[in-house]
N, C-alpha and C positions, 0 to 999 in steps of 0.2 A: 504493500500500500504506500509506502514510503518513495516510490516513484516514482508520486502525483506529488505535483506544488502543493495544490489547494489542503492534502496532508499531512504536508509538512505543514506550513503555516498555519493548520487545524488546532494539529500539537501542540507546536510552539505559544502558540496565542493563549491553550487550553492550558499547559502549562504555569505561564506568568499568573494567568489570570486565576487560576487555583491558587497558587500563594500567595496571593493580595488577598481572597476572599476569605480563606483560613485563618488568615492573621488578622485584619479588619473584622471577620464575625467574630472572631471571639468576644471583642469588646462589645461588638454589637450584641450578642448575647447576654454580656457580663450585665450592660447596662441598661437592659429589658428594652433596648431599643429595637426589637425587629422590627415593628412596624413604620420605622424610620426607612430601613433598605426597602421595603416595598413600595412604600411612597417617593423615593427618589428615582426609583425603577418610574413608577408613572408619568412623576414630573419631568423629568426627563426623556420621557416620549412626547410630553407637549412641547419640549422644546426640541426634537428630532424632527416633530410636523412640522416647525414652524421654519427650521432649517431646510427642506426639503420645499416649501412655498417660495424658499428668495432662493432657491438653487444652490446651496452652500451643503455641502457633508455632512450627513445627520448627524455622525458621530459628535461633530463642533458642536452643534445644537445640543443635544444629550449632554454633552459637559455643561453647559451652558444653561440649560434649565436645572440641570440637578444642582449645578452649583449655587445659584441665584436662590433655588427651594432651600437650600443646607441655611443659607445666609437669613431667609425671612424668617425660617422654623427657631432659626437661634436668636436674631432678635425680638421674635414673638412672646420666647420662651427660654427663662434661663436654668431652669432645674432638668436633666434627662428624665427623674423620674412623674415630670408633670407636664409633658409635652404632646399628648395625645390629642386635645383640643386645636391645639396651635399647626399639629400635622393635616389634622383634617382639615383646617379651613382652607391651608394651603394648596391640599391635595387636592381639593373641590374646583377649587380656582385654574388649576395646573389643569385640570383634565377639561373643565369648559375649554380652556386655551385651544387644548388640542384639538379638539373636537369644531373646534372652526377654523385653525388653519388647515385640517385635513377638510372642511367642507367644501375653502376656499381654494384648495387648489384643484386644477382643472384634468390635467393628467390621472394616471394611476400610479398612487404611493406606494411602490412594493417598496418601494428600500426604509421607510418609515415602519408599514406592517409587518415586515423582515425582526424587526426591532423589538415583536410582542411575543413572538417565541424563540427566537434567536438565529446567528444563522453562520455559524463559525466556519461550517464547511465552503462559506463562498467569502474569508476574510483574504485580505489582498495580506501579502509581505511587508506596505506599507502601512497597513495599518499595524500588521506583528509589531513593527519595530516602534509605531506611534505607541502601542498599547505596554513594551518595553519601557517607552523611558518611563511614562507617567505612571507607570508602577515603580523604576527607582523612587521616583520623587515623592510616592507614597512609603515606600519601605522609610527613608530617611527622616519622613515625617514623624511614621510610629516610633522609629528610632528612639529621637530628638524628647518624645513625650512619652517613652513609655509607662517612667516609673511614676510621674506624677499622675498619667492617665489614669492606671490600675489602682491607686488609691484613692482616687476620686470617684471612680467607677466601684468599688467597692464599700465606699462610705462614703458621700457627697457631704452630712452634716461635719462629720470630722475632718475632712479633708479643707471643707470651707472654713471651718473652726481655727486649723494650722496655715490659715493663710494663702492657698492656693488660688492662683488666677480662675475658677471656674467657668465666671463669661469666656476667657479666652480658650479654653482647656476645650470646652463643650460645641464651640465654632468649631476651632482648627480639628477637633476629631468629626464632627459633621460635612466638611469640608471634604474630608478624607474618607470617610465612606460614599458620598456625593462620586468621586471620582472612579472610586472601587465600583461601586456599581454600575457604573457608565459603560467602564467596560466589561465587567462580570454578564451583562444584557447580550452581550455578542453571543455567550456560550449558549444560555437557557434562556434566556429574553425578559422583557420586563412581567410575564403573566409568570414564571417560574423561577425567580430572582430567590426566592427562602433555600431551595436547594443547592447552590452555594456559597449564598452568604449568612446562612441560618445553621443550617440541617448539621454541617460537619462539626460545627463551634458547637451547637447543643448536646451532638453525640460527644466529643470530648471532652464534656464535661461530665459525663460519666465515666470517664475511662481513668482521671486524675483532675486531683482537687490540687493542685499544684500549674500557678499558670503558664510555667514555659512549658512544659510538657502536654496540658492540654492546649497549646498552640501548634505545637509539633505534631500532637493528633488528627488536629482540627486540617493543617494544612495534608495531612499525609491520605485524610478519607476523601478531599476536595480533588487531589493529583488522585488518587486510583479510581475513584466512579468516573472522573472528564475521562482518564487517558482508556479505560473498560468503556465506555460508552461511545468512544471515538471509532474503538476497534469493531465495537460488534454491529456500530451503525453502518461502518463501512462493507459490508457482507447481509445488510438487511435495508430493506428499504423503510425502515420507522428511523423517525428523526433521535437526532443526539440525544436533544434533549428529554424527549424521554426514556430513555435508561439511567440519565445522570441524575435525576429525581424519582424514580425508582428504585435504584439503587442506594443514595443517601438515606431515603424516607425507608427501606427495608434494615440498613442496617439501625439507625435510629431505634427503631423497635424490636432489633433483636438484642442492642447494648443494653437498651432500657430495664427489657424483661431479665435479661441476666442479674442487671444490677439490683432488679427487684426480687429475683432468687439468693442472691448472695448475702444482699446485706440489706432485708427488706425496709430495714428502719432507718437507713443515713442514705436514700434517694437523693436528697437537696442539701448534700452535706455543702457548706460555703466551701471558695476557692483557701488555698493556703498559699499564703505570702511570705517566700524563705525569706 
């Protein structure tokens, strides 16, 4: 299979974009934001329609509305664990958007509705390497924030108590999911975005209550359902995306039941911070 482009560049894209999603859901999990990655997932298809009306690379658009969403969600609202109101208003808004630059254009928006299930099999080399750097630039992000993130994501009143920038902390990680999912959307698309920006970070959380290791998990179930889903779609005619949400959502509930056979009373044991 590997002596088709569009394979290679499958991989490669499936690859980076597994390790952003792994690392970036954890937190996303940590700090009961999913419904944050789904809603950036949207808002960023209203700005993928709207890139696609002025002729411009959805992908730009997609950065561009999810990041502009990450921006009003955190000026809305400064606690993560009170932001449910302030996602939806935005959400609401984001999707009218869309739904009238896709009425407004006159053409047929495949490469916009490309964007709701995903569509990594037809990514260009140019985009691999687009989708490269802005994952550096996310890696060096989490980098830069990690240890204050995870304490603040663990305890916001304490973390606000010892003095930590929170309005800043809580942008620039919204920012950074914003991006993560932009292009996370190529693999599974915006209707299937929790399967790898949710599903692997949840499953590693049962696997260790220790957070580098359940990132190391998180990233390592995100790299084998893409790179198992790449392989089996390429000898079947069902889309990537569902085996890579299939597969995440099967082992989920086989770690779960395990961990409910083992140790049926510590399910929601907290993370532990060496």
């Amino acid at each position: 299979m590997f002596r088709y482009e569009f394979m290679r560049n499958a991989f490669e894209a499936g690859t980076i974009i597994s390790i952003i999603a792994g690392i970036t859901g954890y937190f996303v999990v940590l700090r009961r934001s999913a419904f944050v990655a789904h809603a950036f997932s949207e808002i960023g298809f209203a700005g993928a329609a709207g890139a696609v009306l002025l002729g411009i690379p959805p992908i730009a658009g997609l950065l561009l509305g999810s990041t502009l969403g990450a921006l009003a969600i955190a000026a809305l609202g400064r606690r993560a664990t009170n932001r449910d109101t302030q996602i939806g208003i935005v959400l609401a808004f984001a999707l009218g958007l869309g739904l009238l630059f896709i009425s407004l254009y006159t053409g047929y928006a495949s490469e916009a509705y490309s964007i709701l299930f995903g569509e990594i099999l037809g990514i260009s080399s140019s985009a691999v390497l687009l989708t490269l750097i802005a994952s550096a630039g996310v890696l060096i992000v989490l980098g830069i924030l990690y240890r204050p993130l995870l304490f603040a994501s663990l305890d916001e009143d304490v973390a606000e108590a010892k003095g930590l920038p929170m309005l800043f902390l809580g942008t620039a990680f919204l920012i950074v999911v914003a991006v993560a999912v932009s292009f996370a959307v190529q693999v599974t698309g915006v209707l299937l975005i929790f399967s790898l920006m949710v599903t692997p970070a949840a499953t590693a959380q049962y696997l260790s209550r220790r957070p580098q290791w359940a990132i190391i998990f998180s990233v390592g179930i995100a790299l084998a359902t893409t790179w198992v889903g790449l392989f089996v779609a390429f000898y079947t005619i069902y889309p990537v995306s569902f085996f890579i949400t299939g597969m995440v959502f099967g082992l989920y509930l086989l770690v779960r039941a395990a961990r409910l056979v083992i140790r049926p009373h510590k399910v929601h044991d907290p993370p532990v911070v060496a």
